[in-house]
C-alpha positions, 0 to 999 in steps of 0.5 A: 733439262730442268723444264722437264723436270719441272714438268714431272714434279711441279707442274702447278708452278708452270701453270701458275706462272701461265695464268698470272702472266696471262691476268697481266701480274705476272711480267715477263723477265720474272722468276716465279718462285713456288714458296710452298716447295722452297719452305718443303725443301728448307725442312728437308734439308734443316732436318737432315743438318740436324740429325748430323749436327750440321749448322745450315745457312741459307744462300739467296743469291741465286733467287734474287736475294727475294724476302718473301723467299727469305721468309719461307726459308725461316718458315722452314727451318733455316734461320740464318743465312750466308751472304756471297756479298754484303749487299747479299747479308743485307737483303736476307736479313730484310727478310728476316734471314740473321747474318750466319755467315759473311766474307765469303766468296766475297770479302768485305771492303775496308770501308763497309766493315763497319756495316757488316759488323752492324748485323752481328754475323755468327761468322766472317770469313777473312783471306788475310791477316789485314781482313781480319784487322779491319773485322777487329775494329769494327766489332770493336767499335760495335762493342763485341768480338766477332768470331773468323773463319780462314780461307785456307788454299791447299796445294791441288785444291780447285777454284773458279778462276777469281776466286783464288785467295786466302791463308796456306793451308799448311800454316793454318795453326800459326795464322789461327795464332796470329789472328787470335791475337787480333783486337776484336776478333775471334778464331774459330775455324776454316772454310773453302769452296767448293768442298763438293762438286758434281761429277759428270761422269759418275753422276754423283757428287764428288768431294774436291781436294778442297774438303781434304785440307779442311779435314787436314787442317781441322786436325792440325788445329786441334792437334795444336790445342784449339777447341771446337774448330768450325769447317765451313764446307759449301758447294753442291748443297742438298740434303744427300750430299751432307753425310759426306760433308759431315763425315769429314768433319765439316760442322756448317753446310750452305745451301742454295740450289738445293732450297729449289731442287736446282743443284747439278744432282737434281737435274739427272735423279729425283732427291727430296728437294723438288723443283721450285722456280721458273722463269717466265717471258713473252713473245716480243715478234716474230721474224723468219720463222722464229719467236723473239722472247724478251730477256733480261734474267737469260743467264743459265749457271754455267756448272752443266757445261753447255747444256741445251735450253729448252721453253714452252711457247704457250697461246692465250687458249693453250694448255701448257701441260700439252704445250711442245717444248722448243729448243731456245736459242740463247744470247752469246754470253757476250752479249746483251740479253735482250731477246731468246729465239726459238723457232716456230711453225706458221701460226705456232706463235702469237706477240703476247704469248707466255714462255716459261723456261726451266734452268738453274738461275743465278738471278742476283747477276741478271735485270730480272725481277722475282715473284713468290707464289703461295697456294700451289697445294690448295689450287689456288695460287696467289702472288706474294710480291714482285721484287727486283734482283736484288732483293728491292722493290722495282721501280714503278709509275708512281716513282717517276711521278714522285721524281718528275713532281720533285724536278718541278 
């Protein structure tokens, strides 16, 4: 569903993406990322968290945690991020994203607190009073006191399987007490995920259980006589969902999808936020009638249910904005993604040829690469840097090279 959209409103990026695939810099099993939209994007929902007097921090892992990325979301307003992992906080801070928010969904291990407190994070979310320990020593050992968030769990609030943990909602005012009284840390508020969802059958965004006990649990607190109580409130993130965040008291939003125009809302009405990333692949073979596309980034987020994917199989002298759309046939998500199919007519495909998909990615889980592209607006699309998934540079000739002349 999200190949059409992009079709409609950001039919330059697929273009793009054609010809630079095509000139060869582009490989396949790359995400192409339009830098212009995201920083577009960025602006829209910064000043909307403005106006409401919402702290916004970025989430990157679903663009491959790509710096140049990183960069367009500063350009555009954010300059903070939220990091799911450590490794997530790192990479946006290499790309000039400071550490707003880190421990969640993620915790932070024993032995790498030290390299968390390292980035000054405005905020680390713990599950337990041990958690909060370890924050304590390491900002101490850093020489600062390091502001906490509690992972509350209420009674009927709804998580992924495996992503449970946290303080009873219901004992939030004595654990704040308790882990007030930390060396070295800081209460400051509660968090939970995810506080919006999409709702299928309406079409809209719904709040979930989870963002009543954050408003619960911040009246209690300041009931209790704690002051300026932050409520850190993610999930389902652009900028038409956050009055209702703000409405119940949240004061931090975290966008992700909505930086791309990819959140579940996006894909069934038009927000502001504009569709800004493709992925791009090539025809390996052809047998039986169908074209085999090399894979390695074919993880679609699994939030739309069973959503069907859809490609265009575009030749060395087509047009892509003619080019049929073809129904995919994904790996089982037991498998290995070596290869999609698609099925196609006698001659209707070519080894080489370029495939662009539309889906929410979630790049950080794949063997994908990522790649920014500037200049869309001005018709003259340049690519910014080739990154891996994780935010690193992708290793090339000239390494093995380096690694063969240092094993001689």
């Amino acid at each position: 569903m999200f190949l059409s959209l992009l079709r409609r409103r950001n039919p330059r990026l697929i273009d793009a993406a054609v010809a630079l695939h095509r000139s060869g810099e582009l490989p396949p099993n790359t995400y192409v990322i339009d830098l212009d939209a995201v920083e577009r994007n960025t602006a829209v929902v910064a000043a909307e968290a403005s106006r409401l007097g919402l702290t916004a921090f970025a989430m990157t892992k679903q663009i491959g945690r790509n710096p140049d990325a990183s960069r367009a979301i500063r350009a555009g307003g954010i300059t903070h991020s939220v990091g799911v992992d450590l490794e997530c906080a790192v990479a946006a801070a290499a790309g000039g994203l400071a550490s707003g928010h880190l421990g969640h969904l993620v915790q932070i291990p024993r032995h790498r607190a030290r390299d968390a407190a390292a980035l000054r994070p405005r905020y680390w979310t713990v599950f337990s009073e041990q958690k909060a320990r370890e924050a304590g020593a390491a900002a101490s050992a850093a020489g600062y006191v390091q502001d906490v968030l509690l992972r509350i769990i209420g009674d009927g609030d709804r998580f992924y399987a495996g992503h449970e943990g946290g303080f009873d909602a219901a004992d939030v005012v004595a654990a704040a007490g308790r882990v007030d009284e930390i060396p070295g840390v800081r209460f400051a508020g509660v968090t939970s995920f995810p506080a919006t969802l999409f709702d299928r059958a309406t079409g809209d965004v719904a709040s979930t259980p989870n963002l009543a006990t954050l408003t619960r649990a911040k009246r209690d607190l300041e009931a209790a006589g704690f002051r300026d109580v932050e409520v850190n409130a993610p999930g389902t993130t652009s900028a038409s969902a956050l009055e209702r965040l703000a409405q119940a008291g949240a004061t931090q939003v975290e966008p992700g999808h909505g930086l791309t125009g990819t959140t579940p809302l996006h894909a069934v009405r038009d927000l502001e936020e504009e569709p800004a990333i493709a992925y791009v692949s090539e025809v390996s073979h052809l047998w039986n009638g169908r074209a085999y596309v090399f894979g390695g980034g074919l993880y679609v987020d699994p939030v739309l249910g069973a959503a069907e994917t859809d490609a265009l199989v575009v030749g060395p002298d087509d047009d892509a904005a003619s080019a049929t759309a073809r129904r995919v046939e994904m790996p089982a998500p037991e498998a290995i993604d070596y290869y999609a199919t698609a099925p196609v007519p006698e001659g209707g495909a070519r080894p080489g040829d370029t495939v662009v998909f539309g889906f929410r990615p979630q790049v950080f889980v794949t063997r994908a690469l990522t790649a920014g592209i500037r200049g869309l607006d001005s018709g003259e699309p340049r690519l910014e840097g080739l990154w891996s998934a994780d935010g690193s540079r992708p290793l090339g000739l000239a390494d093995v090279n380096e690694g063969m002349e240092a094993a001689r």
